[in-house]
N, C-alpha and C positions, 0 to 999 in steps of 0.2 A: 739367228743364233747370236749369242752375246760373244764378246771377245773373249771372254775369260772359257770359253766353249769349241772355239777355235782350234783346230788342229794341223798341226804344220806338215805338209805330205810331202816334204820335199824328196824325205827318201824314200817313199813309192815310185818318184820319177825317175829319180837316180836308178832305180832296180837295187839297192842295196840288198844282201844278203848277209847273215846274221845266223852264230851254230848258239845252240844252247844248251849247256853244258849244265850238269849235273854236279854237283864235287862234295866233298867230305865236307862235313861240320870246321874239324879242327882246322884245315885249309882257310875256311873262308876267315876265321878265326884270326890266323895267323897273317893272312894278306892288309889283316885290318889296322896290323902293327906298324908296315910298311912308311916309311918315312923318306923326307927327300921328294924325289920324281915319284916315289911308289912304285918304283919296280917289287913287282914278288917272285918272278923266276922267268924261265923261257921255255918258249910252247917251238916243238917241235914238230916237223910234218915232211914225211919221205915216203917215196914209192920205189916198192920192188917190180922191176921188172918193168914193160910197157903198158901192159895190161893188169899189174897189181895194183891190190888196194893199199888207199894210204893208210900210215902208220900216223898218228898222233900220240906225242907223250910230252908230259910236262913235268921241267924241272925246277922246285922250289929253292930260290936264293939261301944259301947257305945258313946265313943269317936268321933267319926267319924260323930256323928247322928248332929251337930252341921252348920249350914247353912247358910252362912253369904255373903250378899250382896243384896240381895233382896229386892229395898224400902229402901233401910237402914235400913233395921230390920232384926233381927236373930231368925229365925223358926231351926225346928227341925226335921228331918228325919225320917219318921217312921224305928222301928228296923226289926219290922216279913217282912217275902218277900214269902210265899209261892209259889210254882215252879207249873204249868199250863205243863205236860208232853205231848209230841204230837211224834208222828211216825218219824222215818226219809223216810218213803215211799218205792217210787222208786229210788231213789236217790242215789247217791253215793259222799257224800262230807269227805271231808279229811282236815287234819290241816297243815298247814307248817311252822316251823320257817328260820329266816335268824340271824347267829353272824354277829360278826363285820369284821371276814373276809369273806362275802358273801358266807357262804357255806352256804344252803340251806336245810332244813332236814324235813324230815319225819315223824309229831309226832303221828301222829294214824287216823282211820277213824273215822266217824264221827258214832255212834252207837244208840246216843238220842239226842233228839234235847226238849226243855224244854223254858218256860218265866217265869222270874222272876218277879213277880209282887207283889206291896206293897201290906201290909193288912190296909183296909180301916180303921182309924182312927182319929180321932178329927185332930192329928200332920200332918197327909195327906189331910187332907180336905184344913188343912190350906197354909201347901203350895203350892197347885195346883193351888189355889185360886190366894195366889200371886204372880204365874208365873202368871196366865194369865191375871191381871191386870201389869203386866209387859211387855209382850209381844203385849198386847193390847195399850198402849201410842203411841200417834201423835209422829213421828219424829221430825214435827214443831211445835210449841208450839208457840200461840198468845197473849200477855200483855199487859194489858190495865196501860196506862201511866197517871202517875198522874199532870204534867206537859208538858207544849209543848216545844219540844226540839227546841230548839235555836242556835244550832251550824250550821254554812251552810257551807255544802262540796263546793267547787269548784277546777274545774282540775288545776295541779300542773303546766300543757305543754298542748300544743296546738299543731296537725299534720300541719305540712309544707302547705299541699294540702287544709287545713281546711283555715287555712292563709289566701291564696290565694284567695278563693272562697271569703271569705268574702271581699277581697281588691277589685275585682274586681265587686262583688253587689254593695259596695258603688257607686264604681263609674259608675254604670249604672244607679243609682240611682242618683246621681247628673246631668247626660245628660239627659233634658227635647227633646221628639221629636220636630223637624222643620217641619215647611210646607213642602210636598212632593217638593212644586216645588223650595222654597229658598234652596234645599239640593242638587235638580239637577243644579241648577243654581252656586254651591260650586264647584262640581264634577265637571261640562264643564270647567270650572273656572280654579280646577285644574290640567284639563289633556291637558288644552290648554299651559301647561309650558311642564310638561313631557307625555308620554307617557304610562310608567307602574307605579303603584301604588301598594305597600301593604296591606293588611287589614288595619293595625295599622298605617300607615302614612296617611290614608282617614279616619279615625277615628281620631286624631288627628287634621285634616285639617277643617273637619264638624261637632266634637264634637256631635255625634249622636250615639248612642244603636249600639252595634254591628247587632246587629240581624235585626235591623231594615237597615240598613245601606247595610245590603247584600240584601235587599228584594230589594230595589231601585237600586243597580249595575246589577240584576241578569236580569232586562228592558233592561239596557243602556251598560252594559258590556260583557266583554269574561273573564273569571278565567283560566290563561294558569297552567295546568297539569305538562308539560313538557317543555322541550326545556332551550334554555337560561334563558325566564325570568318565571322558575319556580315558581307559588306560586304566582303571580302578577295578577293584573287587568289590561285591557286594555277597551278602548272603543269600542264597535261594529263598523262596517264602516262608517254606515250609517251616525254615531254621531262625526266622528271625524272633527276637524276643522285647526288641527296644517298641517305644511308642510307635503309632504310623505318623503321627503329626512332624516325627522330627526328619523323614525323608520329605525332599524339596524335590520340586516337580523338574522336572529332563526339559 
């Protein structure tokens, strides 16, 4: 085992004993404030009778009782803490510290196990109270405006592709359709000069919707995939009118 794995059993031989106590939130809270020696109060322990059980209670330094944050208001800490004792069982817990250079140690087993619990009073009624009006607020919170806001956001930049979308609705927007057959009558028109066509050069030539524009080539045409004239339009056979010599071989 490496040293940094070592553990110091000194208080296993000792037989140390060790109670382990339970205590309020706002307590441990408050012990954290402790300055100086760090006293936070004094733990009490008395027996009734010969055979009575001990009594344990804990009283928080005066100083300490003081509560600030809540609301923005400053309550005050009950001081009694009477101790609630319970069995450690079947159990077998133990305590271990660690310094600063990682040795590990031993400080006792665990022999009672105990709750600290406040004694009920006015100063605890009340700030239980405004934890849980504290704990209980909306994250969001709604306000009613006495005026209607007048400032109007609008974006700083516009995306490239937003651009675009728009340039290109206009201008579908401005190509009213043609008669199905004044469009075929463009199209013979211009494929009796060339042969292969682009989208964008028959759109340009018939000034008509793209969309609509494919729906009438998709009758009267072929869209080559591949080959030479990639990406192009041709006419079916059926519809051609020009020479054959002036189509060039794929």
């Amino acid at each position: 085992m490496s040293e940094k794995g070592e553990v110091d059993l000194t208080g296993a031989k000792q037989n140390t004993g060790v109670w382990l106590v339970k205590v309020p939130k706002y307590l441990s809270q408050q012990w954290a404030k402790a300055t100086g020696r760090g006293e936070v109060g004094k733990l009490r322990i008395c027996k009734k009778g010969n055979q009575g059980k001990a009594e344990v209670s804990f009283t928080l330094n005066e100083e300490l009782t003081v509560i600030e944050g809540i609301e923005d208001k400053t309550v005050s800490a009950p001081r009694e803490h009477p101790f609630t004792m319970q069995s450690v069982g079947g159990q077998t817990l133990a305590v271990f510290t660690e310094n600063s250079s990682d040795k590990i140690a031993l400080e006792g087993v665990v022999v009672q196990r105990a709750e600290c619990r406040p004694a009920v009073s006015e100063s605890y009624m009340r700030l239980k109270r405004l934890q849980i009006e504290e704990s209980s607020k909306p994250v969001r919170l709604s306000q009613q405006l006495q005026s209607p806001v007048t400032n109007n956001y609008k974006p700083v930049a516009n995306h490239t592709y937003n651009l675009e979308y728009e340039r290109k609705k206009k201008e579908e927007g401005k190509r009213a359709r043609a008669d199905k057959q004044q469009v075929l009558d463009m199209l013979f028109s211009a494929f009796e000069k060339h042969q292969y066509y682009n989208i964008k050069d028959l759109v340009d030539i018939t000034k008509q919707p793209v969309i609509y524009l494919k729906e009438i080539l998709r009758d009267i045409g072929i869209y080559n995939v591949k080959g030479t004239h990639k990406n192009t339009w041709e006419l079916r056979p059926e519809y051609r009118h020009y020479q054959a010599e002036e189509k060039t071989d794929e």
